[in-house]
PAVO-676197 format. One record per residue (C-alpha): residue number from 1; residue in one letter; chain; x negated, z, y. Coordinates in steps of 0.05 Angstrom, whole numbers. Example, Ala and Ser with C-alpha at 12.3 -4.5 7.8 and 13.67 -1.06 7.14 Angstrom:
BEGIN
pos->1&code->A&unit->A&x->-246&z->156&y->-90
pos->2&code->S&unit->A&x->-273&z->143&y->-21
END
This chain:
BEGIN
pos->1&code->X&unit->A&x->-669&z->-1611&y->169
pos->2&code->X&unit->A&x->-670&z->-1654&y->98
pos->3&code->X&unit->A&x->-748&z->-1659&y->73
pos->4&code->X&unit->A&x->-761&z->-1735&y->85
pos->5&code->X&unit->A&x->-744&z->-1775&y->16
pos->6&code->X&unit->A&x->-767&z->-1863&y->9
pos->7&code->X&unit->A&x->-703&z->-1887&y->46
pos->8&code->X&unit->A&x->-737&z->-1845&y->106
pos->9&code->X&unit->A&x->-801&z->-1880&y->92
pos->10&code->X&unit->A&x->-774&z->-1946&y->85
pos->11&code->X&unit->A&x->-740&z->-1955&y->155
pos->12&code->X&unit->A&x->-795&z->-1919&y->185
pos->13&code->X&unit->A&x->-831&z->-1988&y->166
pos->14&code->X&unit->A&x->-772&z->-2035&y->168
pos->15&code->X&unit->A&x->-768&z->-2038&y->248
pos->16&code->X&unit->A&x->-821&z->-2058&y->303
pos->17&code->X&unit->A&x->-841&z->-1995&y->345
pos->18&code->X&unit->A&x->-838&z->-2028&y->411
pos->19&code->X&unit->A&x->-775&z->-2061&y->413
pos->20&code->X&unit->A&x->-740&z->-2031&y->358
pos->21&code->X&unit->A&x->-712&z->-2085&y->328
pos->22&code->X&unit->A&x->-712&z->-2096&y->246
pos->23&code->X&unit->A&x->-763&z->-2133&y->212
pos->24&code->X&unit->A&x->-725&z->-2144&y->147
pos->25&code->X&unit->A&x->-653&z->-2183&y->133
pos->26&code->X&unit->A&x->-598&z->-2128&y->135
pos->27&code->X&unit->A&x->-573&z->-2148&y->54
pos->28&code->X&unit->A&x->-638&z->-2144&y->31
pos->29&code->X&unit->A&x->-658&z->-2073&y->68
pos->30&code->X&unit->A&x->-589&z->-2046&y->47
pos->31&code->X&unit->A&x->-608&z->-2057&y->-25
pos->32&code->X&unit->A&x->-676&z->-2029&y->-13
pos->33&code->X&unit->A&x->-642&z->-1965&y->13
pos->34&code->X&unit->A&x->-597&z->-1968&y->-51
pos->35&code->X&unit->A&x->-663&z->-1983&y->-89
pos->36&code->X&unit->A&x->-703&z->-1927&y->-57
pos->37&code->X&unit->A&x->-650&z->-1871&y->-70
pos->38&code->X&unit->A&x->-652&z->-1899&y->-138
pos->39&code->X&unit->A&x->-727&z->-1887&y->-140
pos->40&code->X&unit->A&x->-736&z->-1813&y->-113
pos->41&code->X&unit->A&x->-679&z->-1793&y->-172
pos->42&code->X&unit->A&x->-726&z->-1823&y->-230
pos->43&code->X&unit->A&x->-781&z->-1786&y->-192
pos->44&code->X&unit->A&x->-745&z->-1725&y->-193
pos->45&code->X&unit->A&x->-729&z->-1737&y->-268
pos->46&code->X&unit->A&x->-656&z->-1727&y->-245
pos->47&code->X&unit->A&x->-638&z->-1802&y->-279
pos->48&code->X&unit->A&x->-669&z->-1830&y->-333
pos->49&code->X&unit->A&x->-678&z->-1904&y->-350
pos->50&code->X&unit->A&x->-683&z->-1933&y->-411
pos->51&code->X&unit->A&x->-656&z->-2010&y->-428
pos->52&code->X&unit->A&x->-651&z->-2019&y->-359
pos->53&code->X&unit->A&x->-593&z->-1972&y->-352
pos->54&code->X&unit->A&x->-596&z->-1907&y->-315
pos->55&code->X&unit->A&x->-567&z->-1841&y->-347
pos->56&code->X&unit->A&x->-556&z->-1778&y->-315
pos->57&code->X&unit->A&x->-614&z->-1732&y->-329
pos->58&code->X&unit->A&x->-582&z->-1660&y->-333
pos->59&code->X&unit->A&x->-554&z->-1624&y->-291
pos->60&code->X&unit->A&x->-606&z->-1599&y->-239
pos->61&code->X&unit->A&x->-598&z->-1599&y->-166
pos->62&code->X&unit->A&x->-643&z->-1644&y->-122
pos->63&code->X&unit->A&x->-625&z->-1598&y->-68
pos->64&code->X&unit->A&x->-611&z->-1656&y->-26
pos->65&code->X&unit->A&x->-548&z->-1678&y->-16
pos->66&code->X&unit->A&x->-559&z->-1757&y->-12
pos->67&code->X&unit->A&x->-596&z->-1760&y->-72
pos->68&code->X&unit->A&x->-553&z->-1705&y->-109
pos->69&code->X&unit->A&x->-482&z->-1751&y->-87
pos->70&code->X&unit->A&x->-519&z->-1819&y->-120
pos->71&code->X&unit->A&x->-537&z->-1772&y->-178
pos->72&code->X&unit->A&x->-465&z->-1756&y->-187
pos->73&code->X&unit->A&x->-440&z->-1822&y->-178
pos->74&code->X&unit->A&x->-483&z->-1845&y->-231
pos->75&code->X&unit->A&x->-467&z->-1795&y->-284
pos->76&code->X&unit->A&x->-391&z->-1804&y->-273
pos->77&code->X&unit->A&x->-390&z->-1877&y->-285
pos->78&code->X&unit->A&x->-356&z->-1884&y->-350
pos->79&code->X&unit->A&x->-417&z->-1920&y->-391
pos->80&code->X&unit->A&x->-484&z->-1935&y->-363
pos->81&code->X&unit->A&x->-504&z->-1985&y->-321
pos->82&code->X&unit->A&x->-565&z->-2025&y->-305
pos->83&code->X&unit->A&x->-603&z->-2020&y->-234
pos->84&code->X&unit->A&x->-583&z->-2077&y->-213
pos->85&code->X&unit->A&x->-514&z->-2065&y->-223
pos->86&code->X&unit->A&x->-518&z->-1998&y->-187
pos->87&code->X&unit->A&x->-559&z->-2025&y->-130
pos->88&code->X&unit->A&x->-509&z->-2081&y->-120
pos->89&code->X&unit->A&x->-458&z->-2029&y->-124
pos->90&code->X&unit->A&x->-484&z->-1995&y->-70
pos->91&code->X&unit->A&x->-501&z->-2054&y->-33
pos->92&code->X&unit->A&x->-456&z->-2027&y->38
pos->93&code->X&unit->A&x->-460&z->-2031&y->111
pos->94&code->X&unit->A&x->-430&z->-1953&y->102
pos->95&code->X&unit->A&x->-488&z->-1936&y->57
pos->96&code->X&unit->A&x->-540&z->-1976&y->114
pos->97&code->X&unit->A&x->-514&z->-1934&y->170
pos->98&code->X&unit->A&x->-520&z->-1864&y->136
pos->99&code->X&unit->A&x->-589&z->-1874&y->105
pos->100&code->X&unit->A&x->-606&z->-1897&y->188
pos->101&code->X&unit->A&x->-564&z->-1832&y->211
pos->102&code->X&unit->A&x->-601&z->-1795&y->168
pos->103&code->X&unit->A&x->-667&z->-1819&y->194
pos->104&code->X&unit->A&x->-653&z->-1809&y->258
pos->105&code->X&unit->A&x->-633&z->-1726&y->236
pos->106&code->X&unit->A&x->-685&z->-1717&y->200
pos->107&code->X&unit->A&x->-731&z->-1735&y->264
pos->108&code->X&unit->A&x->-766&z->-1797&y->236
pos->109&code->X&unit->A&x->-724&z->-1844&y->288
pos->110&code->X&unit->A&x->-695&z->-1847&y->351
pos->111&code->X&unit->A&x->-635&z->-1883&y->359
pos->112&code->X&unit->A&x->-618&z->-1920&y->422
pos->113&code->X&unit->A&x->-571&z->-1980&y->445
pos->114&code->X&unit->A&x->-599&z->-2048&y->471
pos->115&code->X&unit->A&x->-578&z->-2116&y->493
pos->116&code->X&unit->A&x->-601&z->-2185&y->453
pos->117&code->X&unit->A&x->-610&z->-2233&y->514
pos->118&code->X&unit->A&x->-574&z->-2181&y->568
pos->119&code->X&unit->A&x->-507&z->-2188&y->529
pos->120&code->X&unit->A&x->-501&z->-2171&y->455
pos->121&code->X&unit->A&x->-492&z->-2096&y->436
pos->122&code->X&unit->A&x->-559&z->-2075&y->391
pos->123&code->X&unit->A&x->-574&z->-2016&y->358
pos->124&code->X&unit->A&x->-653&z->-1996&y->363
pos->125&code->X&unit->A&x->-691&z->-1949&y->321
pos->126&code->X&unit->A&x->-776&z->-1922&y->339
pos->127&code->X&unit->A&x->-814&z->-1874&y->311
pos->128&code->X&unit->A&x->-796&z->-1808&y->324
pos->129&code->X&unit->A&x->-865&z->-1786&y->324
pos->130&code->X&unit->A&x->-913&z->-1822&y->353
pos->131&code->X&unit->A&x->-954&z->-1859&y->315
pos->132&code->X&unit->A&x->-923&z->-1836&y->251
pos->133&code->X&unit->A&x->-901&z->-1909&y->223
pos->134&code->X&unit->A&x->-987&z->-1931&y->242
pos->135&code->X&unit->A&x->-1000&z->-1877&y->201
pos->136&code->X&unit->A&x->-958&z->-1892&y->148
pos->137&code->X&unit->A&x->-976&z->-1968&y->140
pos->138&code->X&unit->A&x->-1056&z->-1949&y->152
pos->139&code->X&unit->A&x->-1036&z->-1899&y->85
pos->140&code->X&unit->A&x->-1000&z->-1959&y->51
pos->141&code->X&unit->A&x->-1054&z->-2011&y->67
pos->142&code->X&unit->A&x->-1107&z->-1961&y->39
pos->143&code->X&unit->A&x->-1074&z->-1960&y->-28
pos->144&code->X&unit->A&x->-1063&z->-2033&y->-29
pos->145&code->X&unit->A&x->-1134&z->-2043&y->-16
pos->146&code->X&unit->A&x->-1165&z->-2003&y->-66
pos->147&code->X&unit->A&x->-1194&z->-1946&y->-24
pos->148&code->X&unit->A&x->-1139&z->-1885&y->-50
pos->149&code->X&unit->A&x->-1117&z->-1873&y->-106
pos->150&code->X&unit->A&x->-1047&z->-1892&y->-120
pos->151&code->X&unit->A&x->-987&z->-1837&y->-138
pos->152&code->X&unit->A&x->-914&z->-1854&y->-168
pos->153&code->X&unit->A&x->-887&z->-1844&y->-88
pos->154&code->X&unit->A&x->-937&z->-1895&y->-56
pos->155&code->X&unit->A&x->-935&z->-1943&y->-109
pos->156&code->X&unit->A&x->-851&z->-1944&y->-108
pos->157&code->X&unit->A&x->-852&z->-1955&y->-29
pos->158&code->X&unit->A&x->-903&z->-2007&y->-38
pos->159&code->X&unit->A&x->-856&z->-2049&y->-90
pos->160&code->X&unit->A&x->-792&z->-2033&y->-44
pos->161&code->X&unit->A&x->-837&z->-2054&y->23
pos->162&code->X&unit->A&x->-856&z->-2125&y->-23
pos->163&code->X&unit->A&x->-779&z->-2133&y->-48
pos->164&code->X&unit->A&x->-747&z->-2134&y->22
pos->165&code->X&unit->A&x->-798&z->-2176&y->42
pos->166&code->X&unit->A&x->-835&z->-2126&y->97
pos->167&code->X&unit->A&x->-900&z->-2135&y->63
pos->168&code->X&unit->A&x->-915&z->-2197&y->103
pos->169&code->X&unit->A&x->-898&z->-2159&y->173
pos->170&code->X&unit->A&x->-946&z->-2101&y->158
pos->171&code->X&unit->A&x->-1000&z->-2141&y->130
pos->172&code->X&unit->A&x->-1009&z->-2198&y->153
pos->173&code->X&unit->A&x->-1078&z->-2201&y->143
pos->174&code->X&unit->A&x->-1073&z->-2203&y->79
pos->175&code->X&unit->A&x->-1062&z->-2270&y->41
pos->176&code->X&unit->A&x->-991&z->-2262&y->12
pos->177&code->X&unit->A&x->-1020&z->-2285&y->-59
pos->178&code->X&unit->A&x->-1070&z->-2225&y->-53
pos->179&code->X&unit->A&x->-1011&z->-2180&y->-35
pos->180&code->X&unit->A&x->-973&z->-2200&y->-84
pos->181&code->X&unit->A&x->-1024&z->-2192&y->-135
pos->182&code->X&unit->A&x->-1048&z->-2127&y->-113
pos->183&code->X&unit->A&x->-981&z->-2102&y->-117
pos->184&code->X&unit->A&x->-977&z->-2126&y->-185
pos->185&code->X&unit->A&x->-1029&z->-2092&y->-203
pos->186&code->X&unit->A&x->-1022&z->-2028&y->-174
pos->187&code->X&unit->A&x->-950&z->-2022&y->-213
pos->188&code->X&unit->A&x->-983&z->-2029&y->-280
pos->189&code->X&unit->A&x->-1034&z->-1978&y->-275
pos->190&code->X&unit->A&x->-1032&z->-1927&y->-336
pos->191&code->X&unit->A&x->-1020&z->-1870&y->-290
pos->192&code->X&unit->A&x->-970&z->-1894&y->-258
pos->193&code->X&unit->A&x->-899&z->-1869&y->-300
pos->194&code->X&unit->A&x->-878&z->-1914&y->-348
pos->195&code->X&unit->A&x->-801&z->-1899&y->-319
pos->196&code->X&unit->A&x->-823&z->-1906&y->-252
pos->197&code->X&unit->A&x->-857&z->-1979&y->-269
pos->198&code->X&unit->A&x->-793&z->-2005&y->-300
pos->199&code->X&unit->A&x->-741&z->-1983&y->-249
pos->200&code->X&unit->A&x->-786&z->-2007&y->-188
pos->201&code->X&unit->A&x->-791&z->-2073&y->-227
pos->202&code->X&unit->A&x->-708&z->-2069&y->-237
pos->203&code->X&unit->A&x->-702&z->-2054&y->-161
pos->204&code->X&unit->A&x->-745&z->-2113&y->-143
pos->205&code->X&unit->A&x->-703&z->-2154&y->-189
pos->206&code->X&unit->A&x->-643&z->-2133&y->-152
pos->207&code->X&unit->A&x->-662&z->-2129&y->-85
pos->208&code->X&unit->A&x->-689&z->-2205&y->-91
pos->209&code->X&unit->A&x->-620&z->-2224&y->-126
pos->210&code->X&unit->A&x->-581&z->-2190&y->-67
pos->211&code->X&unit->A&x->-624&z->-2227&y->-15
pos->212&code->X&unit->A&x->-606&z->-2294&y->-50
pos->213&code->X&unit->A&x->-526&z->-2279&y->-63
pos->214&code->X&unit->A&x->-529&z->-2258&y->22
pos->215&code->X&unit->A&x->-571&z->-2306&y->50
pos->216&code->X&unit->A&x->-534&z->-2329&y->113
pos->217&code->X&unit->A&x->-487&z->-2269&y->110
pos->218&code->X&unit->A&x->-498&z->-2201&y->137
pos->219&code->X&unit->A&x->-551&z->-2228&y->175
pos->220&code->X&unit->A&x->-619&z->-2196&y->203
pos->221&code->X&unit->A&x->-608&z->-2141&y->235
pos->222&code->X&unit->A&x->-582&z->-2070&y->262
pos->223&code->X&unit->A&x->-547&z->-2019&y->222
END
């Protein structure tokens, strides 16, 4: 079994625990995935940013194969390209039913088949574990809040929770202005990477394009 990397984490969140339906629109959680993959490479410091545009880092191994295949992809391309680009690129129903496959091998879902209204074919996804996603947004929440400290992990599912638009499902509670600006500020701590800032900023970017250019087209739901 994989070691659980963001895209893990971010469908852990992205569906309701007790009926197992999504809480985000399928475009814009794609792109998250994309996004997220994106993100554990720069925090690996197996790609590099810088302009915007991601560069192979060298040649070490992640060790895991999802994030060592988007590593290769991205040093093959013949000139560098910007976040957005890539995220766009990888912007795929294929690449939304792996990262869910994934999940449910590496034991943080469970996969079953429902019906919307008794007659449409849906695919459902819980929590593994129970009670893993409370305790994830109850360790997302406290970071938001003030009470821990942030790290370059929490901070870039925080920014990919706000950019497909999950934010609002976990906490409600919270005045979306607040959120917002907590968010904000959280991403431009000093100790938070400087590389890590920028290409959560360039994910947002993209992930909020992608949601616009899909709106009305692969719809809200499933993988």
């Amino acid at each position: 079994m994989a070691p659980h990397i963001l895209t893990d984490d971010l469908l852990l969140l992205a569906y309701r625990p007790d009926t197992g339906r999504p809480l985000a629109d399928a475009t814009r959680l794609t792109c998250g995935l994309a996004g997220a993959l994106i993100a554990d490479l720069v925090l690996a410091d197996r790609v590099r940013l810088a302009d915007d545009r991601l560069h192979a880092g060298g040649y070490t191994h992640t060790g895991d194969p999802d994030l060592d295949d988007t590593a290769r992809r991205i040093g093959s391309e013949y000139r560098t390209r910007k976040v957005k680009w890539w995220v766009q690129k990888m912007n795929k129903t294929a690449l939304r039913r792996r990262m869910h496959d994934r999940a449910v091998s590496d034991g943080v879902l469970v996969h079953s088949q429902g019906r919307i209204m008794g007659i449409f074919p849906s695919n459902e996804y819980r929590p593994a574990v129970p009670g893993s996603r409370e305790s994830s947004v109850a360790w997302l929440r406290s970071v938001l809040l003030g009470y821990d400290a942030p790290d370059p992990r929490s901070v870039a599912l925080l920014a990919l929770v706000g950019a497909v638009k999950l934010d609002g499902r976990l906490f409600s509670d919270i005045p979306g202005r607040e959120r917002r600006k907590r968010i904000k500020a959280i991403m431009a701590r000093d100790d938070i990477g400087r590389a890590v800032r920028a290409v959560i900023q360039s994910i947002e970017g993209a992930v909020a394009a992608a949601g616009a250019a899909g709106a009305g087209g692969d719809g809200g739901g499933g993988s």
